[in-house]
C-alpha positions, -999 to 999 in steps of 0.1 A, spaced: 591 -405 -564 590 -369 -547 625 -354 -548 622 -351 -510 617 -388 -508 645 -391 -533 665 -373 -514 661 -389 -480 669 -424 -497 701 -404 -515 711 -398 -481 702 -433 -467 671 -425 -448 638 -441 -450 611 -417 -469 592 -404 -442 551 -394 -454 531 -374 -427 499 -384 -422 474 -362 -428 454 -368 -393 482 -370 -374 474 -330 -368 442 -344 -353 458 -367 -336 481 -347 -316 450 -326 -306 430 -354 -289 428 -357 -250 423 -316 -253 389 -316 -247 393 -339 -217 419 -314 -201 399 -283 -207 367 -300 -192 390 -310 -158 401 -274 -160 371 -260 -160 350 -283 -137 360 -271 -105 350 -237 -118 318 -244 -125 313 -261 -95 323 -233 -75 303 -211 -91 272 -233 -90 281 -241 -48 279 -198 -42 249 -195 -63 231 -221 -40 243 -210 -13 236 -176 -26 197 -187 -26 198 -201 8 207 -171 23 180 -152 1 157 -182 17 166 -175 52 163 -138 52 129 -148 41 122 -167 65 143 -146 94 120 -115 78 86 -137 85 95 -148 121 107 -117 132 72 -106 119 53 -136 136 72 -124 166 63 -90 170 23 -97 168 28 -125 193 45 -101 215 16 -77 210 -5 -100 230 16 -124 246 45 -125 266 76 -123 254 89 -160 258 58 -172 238 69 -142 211 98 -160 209 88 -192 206 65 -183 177 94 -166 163 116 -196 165 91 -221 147 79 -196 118 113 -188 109 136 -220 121 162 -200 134 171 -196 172 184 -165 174 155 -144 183 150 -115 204 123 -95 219 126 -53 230 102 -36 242 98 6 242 69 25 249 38 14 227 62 -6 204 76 -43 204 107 -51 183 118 -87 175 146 -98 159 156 -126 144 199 -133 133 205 -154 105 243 -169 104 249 -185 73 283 -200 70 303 -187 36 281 -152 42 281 -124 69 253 -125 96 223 -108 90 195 -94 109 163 -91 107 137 -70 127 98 -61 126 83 -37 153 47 -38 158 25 -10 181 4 -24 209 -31 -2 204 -54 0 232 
């Protein structure tokens, strides 16, 4: 016998022996916590990363119908400017200015977790 174990029966105890996983043991389920800790983190990130791209996506497409616009308006009036600029772009704010030899249009992007953004394209009407 060990003296501790000796000593423990001396004293009227049972010998006690540790178990050499029981380290391991005391450790398990930690990977579980960590991974429900750090889910919701990850998913956040990943949500403003998409949503990230879909405002890069509408810009895009506010850019290109605010482009479509202007030519249209070059030649047509300016509710058919709009109406192009609505269905090459997908977004219904759109607006139409006019100064001089130049025609502005304008198309708003409102994207919920993100700011509002503009965007415009002027073309020049040449005789």
């Amino acid at each position: 016998m060990w003296p501790r174990e000796r000593a423990s029966r001396v004293r009227g105890q049972s010998a006690r022996v540790v178990n050499p996983r029981s380290a391991v043991r005391s450790e398990s389920g930690s990977a579980t916590v960590e991974f429900a800790l750090g889910l919701p983190s990850v998913v956040l990130v990943l949500a403003f990363a998409l949503s990230g791209v879909a405002l890069a996506l509408d810009i895009e497409s506010a850019q290109r119908g605010a482009a479509e616009g202007a030519r249209a308006a070059i030649v047509d009036s300016d509710e058919t400017a709009i109406a192009v600029a609505k269905a090459a772009s997908g977004h219904p704010n759109v607006s139409i200015g006019r100064s001089g030899d130049f025609v502005t249009a304008c198309v708003t992007v409102v994207r919920t977790p993100w700011p509002a953004v503009a965007r415009c394209a002027t073309a020049r009407n040449r005789p």
